[in-house]
Structures are given as structure tokens and as C-alpha cells.
N, C-alpha and C positions, 0 to 999 in steps of 0.2 A: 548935728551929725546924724546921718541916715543910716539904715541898717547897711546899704549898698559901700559906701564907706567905710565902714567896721569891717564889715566881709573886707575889703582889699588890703585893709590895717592888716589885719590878723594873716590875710595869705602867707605870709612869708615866714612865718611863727613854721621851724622845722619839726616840731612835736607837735600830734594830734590833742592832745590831754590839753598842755598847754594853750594849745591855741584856742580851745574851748574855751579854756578858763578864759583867758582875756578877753575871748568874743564874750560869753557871758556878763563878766565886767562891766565891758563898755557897753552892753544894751539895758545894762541896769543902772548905768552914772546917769548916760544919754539919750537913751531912749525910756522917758518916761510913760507913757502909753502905747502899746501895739495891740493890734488887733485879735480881739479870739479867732483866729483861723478855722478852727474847728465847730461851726455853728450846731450840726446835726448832732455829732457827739454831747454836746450839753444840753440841748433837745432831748436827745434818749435818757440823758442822765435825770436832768428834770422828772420827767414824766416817769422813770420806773421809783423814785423819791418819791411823788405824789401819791403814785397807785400802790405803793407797798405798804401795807398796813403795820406792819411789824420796822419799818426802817427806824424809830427809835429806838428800841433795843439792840440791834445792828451796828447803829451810829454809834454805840456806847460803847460795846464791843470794842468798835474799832480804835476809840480815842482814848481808852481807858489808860493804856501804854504812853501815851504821849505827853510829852512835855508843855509846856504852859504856854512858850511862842507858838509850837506847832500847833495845838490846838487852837489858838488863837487866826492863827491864817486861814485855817479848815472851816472853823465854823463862821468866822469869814467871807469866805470861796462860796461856804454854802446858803450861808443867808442870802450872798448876789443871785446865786442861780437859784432860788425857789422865791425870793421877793420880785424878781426884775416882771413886772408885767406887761410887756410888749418883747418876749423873745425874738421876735422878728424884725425888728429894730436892730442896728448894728450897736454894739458894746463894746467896751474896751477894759483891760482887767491892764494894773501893767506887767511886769514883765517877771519880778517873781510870783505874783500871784497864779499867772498865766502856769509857771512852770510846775509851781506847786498842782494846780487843777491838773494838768495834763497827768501828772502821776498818779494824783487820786483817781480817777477817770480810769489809768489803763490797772490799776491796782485793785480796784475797787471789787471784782467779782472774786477774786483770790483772798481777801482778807477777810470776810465777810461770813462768820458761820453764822449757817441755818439751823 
């Protein structure tokens, strides 16, 4: 099943929420790998993780509150993007990881005390 086919499942779904949900659903049954779309965002994210001297006390910070899955996805997500050594090579994270990253990513400057 292709994302293109899920999108036309779910159109008919007359609630927004729902129909989320069941798109989510089925790109997490079915869709086992997709692509990171967002390549330069995990570039900048990479590279400001390399260049900050202080990001493990930060990293701490942020994971201290979290639970023992969530943590577990996070450093996860983040072992991928600081071991992967050809960032410029195409990747694939699947589809909860992906959704997880994108949070971290737009969250990431907000939770983050200096």
C-alpha cells in the first residue's frame, strides 16, 4: 500500500482528527520505511550537536522528565543522526521515528535552557 492510496482511504473520513488518526495508522501498519523529507533540517540539527560544547548537559536537561520509551526513541533518533557518516546519501528513519525527529527538531530550541 502506498502513501497515495492511504490519502484516498482516509478522504472520506468526515472528521479532520480522525482522519489523521487512521492516516497515521495505516502509514505505520504499511508503510514501513519513508523517507526523511527534510534533509537540511537534520544537517543544521547535526552540525549545531557537533559544534556545541555544552549539548550534553542540555541533552540532560531535556530527557530528564521522560519516560523510559521516550527516551529510548530520542537517543535513538540521535545516535542515527550524529553516527550516520555519509549525510548526504539518502536515509530512511520509518515513520514513527520520523514523526518523533520532526518534533524534536521543531521543539528543540524551546526546551533547551542555557
Amino acid at each position: 500500500m502506498t502513501s497515495k492510496t492511504i490519502n484516498k482511504i482516509v478522504w472520506w473520513i468526515p472528521f479532520r482528527e480522525s482522519r489523521d488518526n487512521v492516516r497515521n495508522y495505516l502509514r505505520f501498519k504499511y508503510l514501513t520505511y519513508i523517507p526523511c523529507l527534510d534533509i537540511g533540517t537534520v544537517k543544521n540539527f547535526r552540525k549545531r550537536i557537533k559544534e556545541d560544547s555544552n549539548f550534553l548537559y542540555k541533552y540532560i536537561n531535556l530527557i530528564k522528565n521522560f519516560d523510559y520509551d521516550s527516551f529510548k526513541i530520542l537517543n535513538d533518533i540521535v545516535a542515527k543522526v550524529c553516527n550516520y557518516n555519509n549525510i548526504e546519501e539518502e536515509f530512511y528513519f520509518n515513520f514513527y521515528e520520523t514523526k518523533e525527529l520532526t518534533k524534536f527538531i521543531l521543539e528543540y530550541p524551546k526546551k533547551i535552557k542555557k
